[in-house]
KOLGUMI-632620 format. One record per residue (C-alpha): residue number from 1; residue in one letter; z, y, x. Coordinates in Angstrom, 1 decimal, decimal comma. Each point is the difference from the previous one (the first is absolute). Layout:
N
<node pos="NUM" code="a" z="Z" y="Y" x="X"/>
...
//
This chain:
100
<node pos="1" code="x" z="99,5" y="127,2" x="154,1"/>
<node pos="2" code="x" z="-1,2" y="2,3" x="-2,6"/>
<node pos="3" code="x" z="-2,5" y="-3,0" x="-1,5"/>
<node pos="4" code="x" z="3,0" y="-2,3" x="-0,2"/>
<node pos="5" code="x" z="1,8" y="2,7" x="-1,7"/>
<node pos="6" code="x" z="-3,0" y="0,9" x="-2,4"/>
<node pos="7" code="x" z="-0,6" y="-3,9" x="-0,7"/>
<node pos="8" code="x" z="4,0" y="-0,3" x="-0,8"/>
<node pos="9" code="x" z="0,2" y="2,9" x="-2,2"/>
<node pos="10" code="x" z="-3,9" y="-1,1" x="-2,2"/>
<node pos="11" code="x" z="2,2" y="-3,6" x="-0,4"/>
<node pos="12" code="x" z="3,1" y="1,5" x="-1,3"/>
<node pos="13" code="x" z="-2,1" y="1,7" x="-2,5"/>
<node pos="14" code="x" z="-1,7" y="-3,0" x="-1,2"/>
<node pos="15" code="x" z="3,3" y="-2,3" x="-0,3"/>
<node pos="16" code="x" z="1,3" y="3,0" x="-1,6"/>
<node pos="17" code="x" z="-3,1" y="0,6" x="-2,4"/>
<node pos="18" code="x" z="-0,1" y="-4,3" x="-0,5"/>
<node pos="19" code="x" z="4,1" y="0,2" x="-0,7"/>
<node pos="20" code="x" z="-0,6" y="3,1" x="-2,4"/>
<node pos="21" code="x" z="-2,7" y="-2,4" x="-1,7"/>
<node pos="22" code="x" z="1,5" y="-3,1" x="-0,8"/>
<node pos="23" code="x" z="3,6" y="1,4" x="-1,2"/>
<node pos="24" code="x" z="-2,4" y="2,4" x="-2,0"/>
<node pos="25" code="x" z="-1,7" y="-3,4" x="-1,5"/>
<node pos="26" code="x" z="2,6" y="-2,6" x="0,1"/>
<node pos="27" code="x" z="3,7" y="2,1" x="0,1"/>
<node pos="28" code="x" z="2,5" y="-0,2" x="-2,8"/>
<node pos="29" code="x" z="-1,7" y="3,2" x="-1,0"/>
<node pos="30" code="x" z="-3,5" y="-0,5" x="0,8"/>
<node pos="31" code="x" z="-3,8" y="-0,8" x="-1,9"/>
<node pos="32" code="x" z="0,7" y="-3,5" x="-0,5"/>
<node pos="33" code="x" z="3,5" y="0,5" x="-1,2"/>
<node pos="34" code="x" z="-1,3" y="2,7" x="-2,4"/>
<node pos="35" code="x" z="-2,7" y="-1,9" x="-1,5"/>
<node pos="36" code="x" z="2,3" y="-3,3" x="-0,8"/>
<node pos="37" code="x" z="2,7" y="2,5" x="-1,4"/>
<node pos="38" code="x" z="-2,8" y="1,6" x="-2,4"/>
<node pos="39" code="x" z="-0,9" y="-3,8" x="-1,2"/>
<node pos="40" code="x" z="3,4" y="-0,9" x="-0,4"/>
<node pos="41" code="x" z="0,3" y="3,4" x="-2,0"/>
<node pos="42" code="x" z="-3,0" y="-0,7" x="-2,0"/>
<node pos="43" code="x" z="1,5" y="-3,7" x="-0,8"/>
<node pos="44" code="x" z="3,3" y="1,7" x="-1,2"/>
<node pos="45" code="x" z="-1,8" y="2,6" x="-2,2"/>
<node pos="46" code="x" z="-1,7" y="-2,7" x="-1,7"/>
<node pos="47" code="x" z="2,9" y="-2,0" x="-0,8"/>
<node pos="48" code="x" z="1,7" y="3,0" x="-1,6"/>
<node pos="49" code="x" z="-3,1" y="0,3" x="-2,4"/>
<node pos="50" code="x" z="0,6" y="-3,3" x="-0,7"/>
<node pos="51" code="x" z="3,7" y="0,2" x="-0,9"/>
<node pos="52" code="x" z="-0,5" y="3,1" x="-1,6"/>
<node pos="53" code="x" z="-2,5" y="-1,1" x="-2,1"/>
<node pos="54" code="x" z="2,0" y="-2,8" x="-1,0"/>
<node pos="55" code="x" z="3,0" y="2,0" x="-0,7"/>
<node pos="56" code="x" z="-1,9" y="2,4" x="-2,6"/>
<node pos="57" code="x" z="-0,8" y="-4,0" x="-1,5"/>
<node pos="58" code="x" z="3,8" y="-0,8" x="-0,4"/>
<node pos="59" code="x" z="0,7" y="3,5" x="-1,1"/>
<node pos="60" code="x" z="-2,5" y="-0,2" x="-2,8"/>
<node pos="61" code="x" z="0,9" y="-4,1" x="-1,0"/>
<node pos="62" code="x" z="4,5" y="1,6" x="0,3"/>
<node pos="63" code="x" z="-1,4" y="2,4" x="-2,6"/>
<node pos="64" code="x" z="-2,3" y="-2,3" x="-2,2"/>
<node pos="65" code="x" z="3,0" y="-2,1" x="0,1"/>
<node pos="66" code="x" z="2,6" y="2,5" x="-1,0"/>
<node pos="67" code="x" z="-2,2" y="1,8" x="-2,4"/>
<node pos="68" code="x" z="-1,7" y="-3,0" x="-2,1"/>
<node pos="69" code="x" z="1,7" y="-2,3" x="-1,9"/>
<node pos="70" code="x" z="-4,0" y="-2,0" x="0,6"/>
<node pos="71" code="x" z="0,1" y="-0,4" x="3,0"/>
<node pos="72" code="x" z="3,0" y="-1,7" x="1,0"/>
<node pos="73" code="x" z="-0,7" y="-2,5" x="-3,3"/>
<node pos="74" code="x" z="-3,6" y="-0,4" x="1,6"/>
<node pos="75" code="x" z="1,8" y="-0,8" x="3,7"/>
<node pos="76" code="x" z="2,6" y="-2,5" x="-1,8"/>
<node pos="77" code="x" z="-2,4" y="-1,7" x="-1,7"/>
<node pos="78" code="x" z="-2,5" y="-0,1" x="2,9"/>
<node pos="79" code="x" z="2,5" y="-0,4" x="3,0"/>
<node pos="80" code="x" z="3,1" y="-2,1" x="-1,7"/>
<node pos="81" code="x" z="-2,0" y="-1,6" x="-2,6"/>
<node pos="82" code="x" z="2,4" y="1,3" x="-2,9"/>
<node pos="83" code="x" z="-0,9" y="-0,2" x="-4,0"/>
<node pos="84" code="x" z="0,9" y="1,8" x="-3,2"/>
<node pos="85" code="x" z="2,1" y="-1,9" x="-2,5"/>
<node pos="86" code="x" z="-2,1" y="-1,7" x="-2,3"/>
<node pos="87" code="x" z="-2,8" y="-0,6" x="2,6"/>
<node pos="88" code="x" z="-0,8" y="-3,1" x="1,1"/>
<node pos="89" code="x" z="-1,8" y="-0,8" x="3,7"/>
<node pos="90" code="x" z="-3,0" y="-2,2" x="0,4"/>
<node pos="91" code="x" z="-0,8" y="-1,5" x="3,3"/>
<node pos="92" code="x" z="-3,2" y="-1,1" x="0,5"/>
<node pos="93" code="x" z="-0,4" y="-2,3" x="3,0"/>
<node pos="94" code="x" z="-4,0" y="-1,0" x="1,6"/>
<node pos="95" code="x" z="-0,7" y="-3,7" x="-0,9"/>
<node pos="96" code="x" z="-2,5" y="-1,0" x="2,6"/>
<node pos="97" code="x" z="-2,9" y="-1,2" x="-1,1"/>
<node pos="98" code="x" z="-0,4" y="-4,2" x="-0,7"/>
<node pos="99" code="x" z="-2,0" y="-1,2" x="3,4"/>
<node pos="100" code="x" z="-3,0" y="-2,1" x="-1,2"/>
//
């Protein structure tokens, strides 16, 4: 009686000490969980370089823009193709070569 009491109680403590093991590695809380919140982290962090980076870019272009007069004539020519009075556009198109 006191083996089949001794062999009962060493089983309980490895289902408990197997149980204790895997909620420890796969739980809501556990190693794995950790390790794909600190990539997901990592992911985020990057992106917010990114956009930050990016922002001090649009803050600088918002101030080039309000600040010189150059610039947005530079943009308007270059983006909406716009000319001064008294200039004239030429467009120069490729002519492919005569085939032989």
């Amino acid at each position: 009686m006191k083996r089949l009491g001794s062999r009962f109680a060493r089983m309980a403590v490895i289902f408990v000490t197997t149980a204790v093991l895997v909620e420890a590695l796969v739980g809501d809380k556990g190693f794995l969980a950790t390790i794909r919140a600190r990539r997901e982290y990592d992911e985020l962090a990057r992106q917010i370089a990114r956009m930050r980076t990016e922002n001090a870019q649009l803050r600088e272009t918002a101030r080039a823009l309000r600040e010189a007069p150059a610039t947005i004539e530079e943009l308007a020519r270059r983006e909406l193709g716009l000319l001064r009075p008294g200039e004239t556009l030429f467009i120069i198109k490729d002519v492919p070569p005569p085939k032989p």
